[in-house]
N, C-alpha and C positions, 0 to 999 in steps of 0.2 A: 355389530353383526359382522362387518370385512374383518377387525381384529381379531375374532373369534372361528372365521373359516381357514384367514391366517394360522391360525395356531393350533386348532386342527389338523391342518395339512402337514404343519412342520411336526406334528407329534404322529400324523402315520409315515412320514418318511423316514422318522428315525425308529420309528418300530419295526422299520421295513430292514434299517440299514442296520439295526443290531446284531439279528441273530445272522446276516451274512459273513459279518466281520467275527462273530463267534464263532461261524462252522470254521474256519479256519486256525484257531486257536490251538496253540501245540508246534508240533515239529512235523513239514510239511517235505515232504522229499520229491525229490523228480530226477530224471537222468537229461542230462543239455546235450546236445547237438550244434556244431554250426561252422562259420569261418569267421577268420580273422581279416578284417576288412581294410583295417590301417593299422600302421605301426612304424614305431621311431627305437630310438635305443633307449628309451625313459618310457614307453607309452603302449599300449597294444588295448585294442578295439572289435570288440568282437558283438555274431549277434550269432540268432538261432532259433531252434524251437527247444521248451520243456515240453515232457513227460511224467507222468505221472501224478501226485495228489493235487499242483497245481498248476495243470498244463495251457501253454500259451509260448508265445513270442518273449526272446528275451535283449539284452541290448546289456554288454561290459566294458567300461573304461576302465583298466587297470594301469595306475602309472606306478614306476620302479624305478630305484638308482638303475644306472647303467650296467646294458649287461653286461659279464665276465664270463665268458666260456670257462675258464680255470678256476673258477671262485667257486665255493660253498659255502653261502648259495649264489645261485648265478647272480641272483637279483634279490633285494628286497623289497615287496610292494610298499608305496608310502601313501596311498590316495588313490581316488577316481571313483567312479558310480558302476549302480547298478539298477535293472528294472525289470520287471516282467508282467507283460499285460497278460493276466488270467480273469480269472472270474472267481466270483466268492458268492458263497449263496445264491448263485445263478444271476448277479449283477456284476458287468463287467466293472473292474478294477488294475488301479496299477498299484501293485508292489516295488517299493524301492529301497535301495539300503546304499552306505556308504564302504568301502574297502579303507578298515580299520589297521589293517598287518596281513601277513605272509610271506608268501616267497614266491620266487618262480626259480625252477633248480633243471639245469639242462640232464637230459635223459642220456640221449645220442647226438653227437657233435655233429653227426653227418658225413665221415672218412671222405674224401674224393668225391667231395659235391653229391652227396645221399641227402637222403632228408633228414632232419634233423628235429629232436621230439620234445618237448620240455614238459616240467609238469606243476602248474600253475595253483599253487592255493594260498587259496585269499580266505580270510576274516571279513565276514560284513559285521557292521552296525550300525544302529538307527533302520532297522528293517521293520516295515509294515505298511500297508496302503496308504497314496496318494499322500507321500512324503513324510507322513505325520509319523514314522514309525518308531517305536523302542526297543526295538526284539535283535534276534541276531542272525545268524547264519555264517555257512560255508561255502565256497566255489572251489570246486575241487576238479581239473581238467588236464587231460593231455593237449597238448597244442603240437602238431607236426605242420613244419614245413617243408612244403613240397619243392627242389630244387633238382635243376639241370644245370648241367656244363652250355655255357653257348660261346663259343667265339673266344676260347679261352680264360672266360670268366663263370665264376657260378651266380646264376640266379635263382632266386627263389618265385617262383610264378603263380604262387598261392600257399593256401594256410589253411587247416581244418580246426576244429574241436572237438571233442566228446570231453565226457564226463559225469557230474554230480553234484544238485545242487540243494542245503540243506537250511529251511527259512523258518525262524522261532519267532512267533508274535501273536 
């Protein structure tokens, strides 16, 4: 009789958990928002909110050769993660994927300590909830840093994002 409510239950939780994972099915777009919260010359870390078909919180490790102001491309991404707590069929869920390739290619250098804009697109794969995914996608984002002159030196005192982000699973 317990083996039997047992297995009940696991047979309505995954009836529950099919067709959420199915509303999702396809190519899911959103536009990202956010800042970049750390970063090194190999590494930038970003979080934010999505919009649109799967919106929620999202969270980018992007790591790249070092960068080259002069180069094209400035960088090329070699690895790092990615995540996005949405919901799928009205159960919250995390979407994740791995940064497969891209680039990061500088925009505007920033002349006399201006800001300076890059523009950041990545390859994901392995995309799909709670790690288990196969699917794919894009990150596609301007990244500007914000800098001032201080004290004869330029600093940068922050960092934004916008962009586009495009998840197949």
């Amino acid at each position: 009789m317990r083996l039997r409510t047992i297995t009940l239950m696991a047979i309505a939780v995954l009836a529950l958990a099919v067709p959420a994972v199915a509303s999702a099915a396809g190519t899911n777009s959103d536009t990202i928002s956010g800042h970049e919260y750390y970063y090194t010359s190999t590494d930038g870390r970003f979080a934010g909110n999505a919009s649109g078909a799967l919106p929620g919180g999202w969270n980018a490790d992007v790591q790249h050769t070092k960068l080259c102001l002069s180069c094209i491309p400035t960088a090329t991404i070699t690895g790092g993660s990615f995540s996005l707590a949405t919901a799928l069929g009205g159960v919250p869920t995390l979407v994740t994927g791995k940064f497969t390739g891209g680039t990061v290619q500088v925009i505007d250098k920033g002349a006399n300590c201006t800001n300076q804009t890059f523009a950041v697109d990545g390859v994901l794969g392995s995309v799909g909830p709670w790690s288990s995914g196969h699917g794919s996608g894009t990150f596609r984002a301007t990244l500007t840093h914000y800098r001032t002159p201080i004290l004869g030196s330029c600093v940068t005192y922050g960092a934004s994002v916008t962009g586009a982000l495009s998840l197949s699973f």
